[in-house]
DONUTOR-994520 format. One line per field, with one value per residue: residue number from 0; residue in one letter; z, x, y of N, C-alpha, C, O in turn. Coordinates in Angstrom, 3 decimals. Example, Ala and Ser with C-alpha at 12.3 -4.5 7.8 and 13.67 -1.06 7.14 Angstrom:
n = [0  1]
res = [A  S]
n.Z = [7.800  7.080]
n.X = [13.190  12.850]
n.Y = [-5.690  -2.250]
ca.Z = [7.800  7.140]
ca.X = [12.300  13.670]
ca.Y = [-4.500  -1.060]
c.Z = [7.800  7.870]
c.X = [13.200  12.900]
c.Y = [-3.300  0.030]
o.Z = [8.465  8.039]
o.X = [14.236  13.409]
o.Y = [-3.319  1.138]
***
This chain:
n = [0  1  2  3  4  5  6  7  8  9  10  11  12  13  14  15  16  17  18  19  20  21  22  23  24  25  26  27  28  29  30  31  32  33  34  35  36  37  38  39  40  41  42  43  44  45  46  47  48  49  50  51  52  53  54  55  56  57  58  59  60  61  62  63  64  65  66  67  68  69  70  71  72  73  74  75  76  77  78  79  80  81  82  83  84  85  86  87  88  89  90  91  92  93  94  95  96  97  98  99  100  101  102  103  104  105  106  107  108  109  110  111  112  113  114  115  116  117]
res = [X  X  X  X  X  X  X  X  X  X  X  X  X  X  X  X  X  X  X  X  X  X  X  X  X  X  X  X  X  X  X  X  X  X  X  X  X  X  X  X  X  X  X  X  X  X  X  X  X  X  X  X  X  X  X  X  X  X  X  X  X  X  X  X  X  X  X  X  X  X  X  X  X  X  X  X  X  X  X  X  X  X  X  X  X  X  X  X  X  X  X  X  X  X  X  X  X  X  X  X  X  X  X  X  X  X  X  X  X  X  X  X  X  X  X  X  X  X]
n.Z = [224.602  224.647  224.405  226.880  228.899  227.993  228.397  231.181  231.696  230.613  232.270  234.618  234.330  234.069  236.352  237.882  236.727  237.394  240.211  240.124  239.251  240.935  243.505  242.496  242.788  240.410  239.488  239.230  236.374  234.540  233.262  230.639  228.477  225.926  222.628  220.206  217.739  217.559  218.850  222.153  225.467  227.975  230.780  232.080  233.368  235.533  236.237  239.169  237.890  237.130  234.258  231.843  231.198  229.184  229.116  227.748  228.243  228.318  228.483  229.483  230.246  230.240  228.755  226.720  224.365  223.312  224.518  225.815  225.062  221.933  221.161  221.036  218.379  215.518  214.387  216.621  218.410  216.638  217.444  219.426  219.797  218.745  220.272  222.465  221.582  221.318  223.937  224.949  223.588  224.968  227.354  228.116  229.932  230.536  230.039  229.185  227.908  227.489  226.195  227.404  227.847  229.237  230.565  231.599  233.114  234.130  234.918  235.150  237.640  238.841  236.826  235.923  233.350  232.881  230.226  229.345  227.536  224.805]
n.X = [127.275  127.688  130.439  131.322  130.800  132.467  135.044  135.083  134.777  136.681  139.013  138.164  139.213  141.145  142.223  142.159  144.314  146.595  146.573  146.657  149.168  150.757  149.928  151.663  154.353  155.225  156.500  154.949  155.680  154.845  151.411  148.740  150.503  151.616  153.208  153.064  150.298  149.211  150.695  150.321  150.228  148.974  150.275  153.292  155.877  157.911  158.936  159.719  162.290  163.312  162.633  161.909  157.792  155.593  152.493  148.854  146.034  142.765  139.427  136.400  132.858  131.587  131.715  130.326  130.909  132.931  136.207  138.470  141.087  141.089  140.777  143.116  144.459  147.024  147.609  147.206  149.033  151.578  152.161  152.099  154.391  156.439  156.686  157.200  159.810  160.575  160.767  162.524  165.107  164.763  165.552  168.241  169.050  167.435  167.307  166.527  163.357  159.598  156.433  153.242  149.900  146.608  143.587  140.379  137.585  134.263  132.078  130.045  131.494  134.652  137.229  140.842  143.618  146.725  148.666  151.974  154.843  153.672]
n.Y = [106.355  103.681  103.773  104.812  102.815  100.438  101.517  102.317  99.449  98.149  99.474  98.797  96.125  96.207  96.974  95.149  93.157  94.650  94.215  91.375  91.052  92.061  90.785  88.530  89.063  91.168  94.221  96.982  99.162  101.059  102.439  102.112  103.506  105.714  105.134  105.821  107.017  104.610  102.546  101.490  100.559  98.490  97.669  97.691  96.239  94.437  91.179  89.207  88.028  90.407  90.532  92.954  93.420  93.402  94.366  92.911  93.935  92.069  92.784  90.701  91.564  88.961  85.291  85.496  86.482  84.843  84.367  86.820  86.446  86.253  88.686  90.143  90.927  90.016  92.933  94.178  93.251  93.267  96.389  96.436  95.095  96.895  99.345  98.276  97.761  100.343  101.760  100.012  100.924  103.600  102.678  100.987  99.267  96.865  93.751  91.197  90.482  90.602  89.728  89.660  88.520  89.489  88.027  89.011  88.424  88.966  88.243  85.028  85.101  87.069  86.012  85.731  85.260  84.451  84.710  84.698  85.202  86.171]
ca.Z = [225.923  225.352  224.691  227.995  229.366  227.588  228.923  232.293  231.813  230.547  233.331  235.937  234.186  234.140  238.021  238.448  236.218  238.083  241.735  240.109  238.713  242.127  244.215  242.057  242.771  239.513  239.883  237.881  236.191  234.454  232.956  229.991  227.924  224.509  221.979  218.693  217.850  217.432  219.828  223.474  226.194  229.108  231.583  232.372  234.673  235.887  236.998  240.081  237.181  236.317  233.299  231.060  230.991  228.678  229.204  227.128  229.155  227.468  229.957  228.872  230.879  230.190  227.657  225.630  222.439  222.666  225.222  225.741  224.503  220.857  220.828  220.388  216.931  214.804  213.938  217.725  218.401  216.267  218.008  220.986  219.932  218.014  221.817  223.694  221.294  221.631  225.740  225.350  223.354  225.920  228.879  227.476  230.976  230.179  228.897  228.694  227.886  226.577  226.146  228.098  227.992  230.815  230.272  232.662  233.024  235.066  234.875  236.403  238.760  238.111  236.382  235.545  233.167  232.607  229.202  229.339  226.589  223.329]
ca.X = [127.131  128.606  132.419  132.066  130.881  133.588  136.274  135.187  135.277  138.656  139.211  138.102  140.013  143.397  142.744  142.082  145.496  147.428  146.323  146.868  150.131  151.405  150.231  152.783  155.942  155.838  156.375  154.102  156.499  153.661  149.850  148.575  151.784  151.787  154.266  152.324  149.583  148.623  151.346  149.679  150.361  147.887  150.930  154.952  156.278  158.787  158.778  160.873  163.752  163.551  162.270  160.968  157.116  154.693  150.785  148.072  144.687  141.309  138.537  134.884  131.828  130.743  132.207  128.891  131.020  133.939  136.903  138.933  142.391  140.513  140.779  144.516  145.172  148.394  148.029  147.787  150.775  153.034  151.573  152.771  156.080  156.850  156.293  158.769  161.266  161.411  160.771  163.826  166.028  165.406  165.652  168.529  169.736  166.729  168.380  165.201  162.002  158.696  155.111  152.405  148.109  145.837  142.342  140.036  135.731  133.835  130.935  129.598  131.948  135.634  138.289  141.879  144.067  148.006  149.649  153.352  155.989  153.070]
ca.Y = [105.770  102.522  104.060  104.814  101.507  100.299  102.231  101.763  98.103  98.051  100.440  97.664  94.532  96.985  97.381  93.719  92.726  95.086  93.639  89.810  91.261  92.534  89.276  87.402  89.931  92.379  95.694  97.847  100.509  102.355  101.989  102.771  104.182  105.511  105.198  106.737  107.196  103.610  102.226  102.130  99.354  98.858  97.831  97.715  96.169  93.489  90.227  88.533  88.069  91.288  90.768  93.802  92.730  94.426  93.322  93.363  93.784  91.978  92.616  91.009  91.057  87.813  85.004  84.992  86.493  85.051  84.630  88.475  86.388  86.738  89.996  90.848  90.744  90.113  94.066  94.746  92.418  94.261  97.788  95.916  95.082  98.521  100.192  97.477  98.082  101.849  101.205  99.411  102.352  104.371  101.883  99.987  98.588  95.902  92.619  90.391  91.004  89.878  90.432  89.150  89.076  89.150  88.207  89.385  88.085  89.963  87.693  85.115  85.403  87.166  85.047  86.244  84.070  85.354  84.284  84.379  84.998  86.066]
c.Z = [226.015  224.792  226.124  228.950  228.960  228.452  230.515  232.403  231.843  231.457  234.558  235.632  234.181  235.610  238.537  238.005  237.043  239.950  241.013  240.126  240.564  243.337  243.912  242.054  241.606  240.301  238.879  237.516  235.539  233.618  231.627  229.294  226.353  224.024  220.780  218.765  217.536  218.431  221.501  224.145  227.689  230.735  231.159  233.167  234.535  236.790  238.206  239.330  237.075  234.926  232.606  230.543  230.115  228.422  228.458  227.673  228.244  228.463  228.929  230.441  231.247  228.845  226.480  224.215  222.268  223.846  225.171  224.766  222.855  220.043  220.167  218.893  216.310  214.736  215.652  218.645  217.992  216.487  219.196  220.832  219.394  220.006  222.741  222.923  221.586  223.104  225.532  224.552  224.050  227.478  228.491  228.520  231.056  229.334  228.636  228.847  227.117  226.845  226.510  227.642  229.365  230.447  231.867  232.139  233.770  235.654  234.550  237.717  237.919  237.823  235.468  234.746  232.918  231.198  228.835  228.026  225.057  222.432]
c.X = [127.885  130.223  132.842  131.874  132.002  134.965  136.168  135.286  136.202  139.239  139.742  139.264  141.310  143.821  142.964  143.600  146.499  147.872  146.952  148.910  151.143  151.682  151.269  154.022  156.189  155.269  156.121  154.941  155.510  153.015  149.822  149.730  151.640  153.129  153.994  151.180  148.704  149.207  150.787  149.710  150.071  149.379  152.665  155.007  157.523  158.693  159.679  162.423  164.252  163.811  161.343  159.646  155.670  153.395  149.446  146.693  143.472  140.623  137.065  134.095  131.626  131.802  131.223  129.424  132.073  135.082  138.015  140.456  142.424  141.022  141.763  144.546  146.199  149.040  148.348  149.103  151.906  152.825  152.795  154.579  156.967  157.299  157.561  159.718  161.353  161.657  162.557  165.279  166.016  165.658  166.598  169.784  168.149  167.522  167.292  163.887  161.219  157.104  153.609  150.795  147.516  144.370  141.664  138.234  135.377  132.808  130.640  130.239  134.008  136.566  139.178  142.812  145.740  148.487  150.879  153.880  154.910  154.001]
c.Y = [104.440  102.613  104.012  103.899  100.726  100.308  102.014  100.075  97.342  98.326  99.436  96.515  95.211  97.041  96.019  92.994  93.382  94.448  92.466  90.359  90.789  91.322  88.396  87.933  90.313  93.404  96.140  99.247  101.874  101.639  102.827  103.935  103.976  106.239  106.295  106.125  105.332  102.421  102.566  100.544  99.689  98.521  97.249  97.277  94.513  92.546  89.847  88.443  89.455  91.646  91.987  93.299  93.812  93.484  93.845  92.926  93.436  91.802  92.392  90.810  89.645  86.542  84.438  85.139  86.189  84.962  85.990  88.112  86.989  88.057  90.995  89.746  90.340  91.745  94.828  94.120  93.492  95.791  97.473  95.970  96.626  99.237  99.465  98.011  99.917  102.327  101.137  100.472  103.463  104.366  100.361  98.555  97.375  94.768  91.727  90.969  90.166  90.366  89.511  89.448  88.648  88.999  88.205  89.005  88.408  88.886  86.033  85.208  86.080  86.113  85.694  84.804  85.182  84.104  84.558  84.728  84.999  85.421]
o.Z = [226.994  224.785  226.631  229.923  229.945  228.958  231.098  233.313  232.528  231.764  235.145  236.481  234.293  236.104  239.429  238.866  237.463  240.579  241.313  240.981  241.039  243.888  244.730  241.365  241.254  241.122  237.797  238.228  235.847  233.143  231.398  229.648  225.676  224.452  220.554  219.437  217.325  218.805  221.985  223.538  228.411  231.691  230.187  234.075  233.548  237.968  238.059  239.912  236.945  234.421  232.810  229.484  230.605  227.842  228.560  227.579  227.450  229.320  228.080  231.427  232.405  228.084  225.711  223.212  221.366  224.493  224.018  224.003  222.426  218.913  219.393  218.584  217.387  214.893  215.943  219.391  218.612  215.639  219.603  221.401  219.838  220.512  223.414  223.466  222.076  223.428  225.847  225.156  223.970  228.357  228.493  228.237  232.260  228.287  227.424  229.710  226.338  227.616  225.680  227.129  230.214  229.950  232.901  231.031  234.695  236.873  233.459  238.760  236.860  238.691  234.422  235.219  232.820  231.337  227.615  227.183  224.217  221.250]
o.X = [128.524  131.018  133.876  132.626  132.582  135.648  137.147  135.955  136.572  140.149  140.809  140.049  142.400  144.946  143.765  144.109  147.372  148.923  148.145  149.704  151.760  152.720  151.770  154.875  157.332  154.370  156.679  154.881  155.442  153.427  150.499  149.719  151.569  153.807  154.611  150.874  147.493  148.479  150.838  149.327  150.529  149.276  153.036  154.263  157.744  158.431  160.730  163.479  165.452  164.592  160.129  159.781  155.038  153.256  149.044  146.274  143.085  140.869  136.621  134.500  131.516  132.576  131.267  129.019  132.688  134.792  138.443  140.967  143.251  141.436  141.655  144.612  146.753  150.225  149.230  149.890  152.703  153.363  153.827  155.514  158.006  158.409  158.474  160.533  162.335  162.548  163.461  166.344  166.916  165.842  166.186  170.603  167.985  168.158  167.232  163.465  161.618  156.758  153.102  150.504  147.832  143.894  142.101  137.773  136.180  132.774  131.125  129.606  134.483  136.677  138.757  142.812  145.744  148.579  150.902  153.036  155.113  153.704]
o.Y = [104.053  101.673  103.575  103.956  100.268  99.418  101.549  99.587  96.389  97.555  99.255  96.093  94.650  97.111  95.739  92.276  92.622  94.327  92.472  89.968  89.836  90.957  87.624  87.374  90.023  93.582  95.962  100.249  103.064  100.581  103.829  105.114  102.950  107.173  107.337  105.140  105.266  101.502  103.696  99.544  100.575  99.289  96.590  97.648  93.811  92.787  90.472  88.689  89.693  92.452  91.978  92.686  94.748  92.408  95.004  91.772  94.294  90.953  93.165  90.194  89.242  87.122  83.478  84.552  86.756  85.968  86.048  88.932  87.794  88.315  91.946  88.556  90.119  92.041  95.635  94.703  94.195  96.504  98.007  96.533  97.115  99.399  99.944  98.756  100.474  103.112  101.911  100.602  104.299  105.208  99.201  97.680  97.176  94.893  91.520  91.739  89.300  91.262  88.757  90.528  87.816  90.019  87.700  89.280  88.282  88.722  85.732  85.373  85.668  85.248  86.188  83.668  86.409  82.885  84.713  84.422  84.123  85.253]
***
């Protein structure tokens, strides 16, 4: 039961990153994209430069354990980057790029933060 609280939670903070995304002029190229089996990136998309922007969604409830930035790893970092680079071998009209987080709090009230250039 709570995988799938979970997953809907993530669910919500991917819908909420995507809306913040959009207010600020990216275009969401696609959601949730896997590379292998350990390679998987919650969004694509491009900024006003047209920068190649790959985002890594941490959605908590609450920040009772912890702020969501926490969460990405070193090992999910280099998940992350594995995935841009093969993005970019077969999308090789991309000349800049970089890799972004979005933390998302549901609770007590929502709060979105964007981190720029991991």
């Amino acid at each position: 039961m709570k995988n799938i609280r979970n997953k809907e939670i993530g669910e919500k903070g991917e819908n909420l990153a995507v809306e913040f995304l959009k207010s600020n002029g990216y275009k969401i190229l696609e959601r949730n994209k896997h590379f292998s089996r350990l390679s998987e990136v919650d969004i694509i998309a491009t900024d006003k430069n047209n920068t190649l922007v790959f985002v890594e969604v941490k959605t908590r409830t609450t920040e009772n354990f912890g702020i969501p930035f926490e969460a990405i790893s070193k090992m999910k970092y280099s998940h992350i980057k594995q995935g841009l680079f093969m993005y970019l071998s077969d999308n090789p009209t991309y000349k800049k790029y970089r890799i972004d987080a979005i933390s998302v709090v549901l609770t007590p009230k929502i709060c979105i933060e964007h981190l720029k250039n991991l």
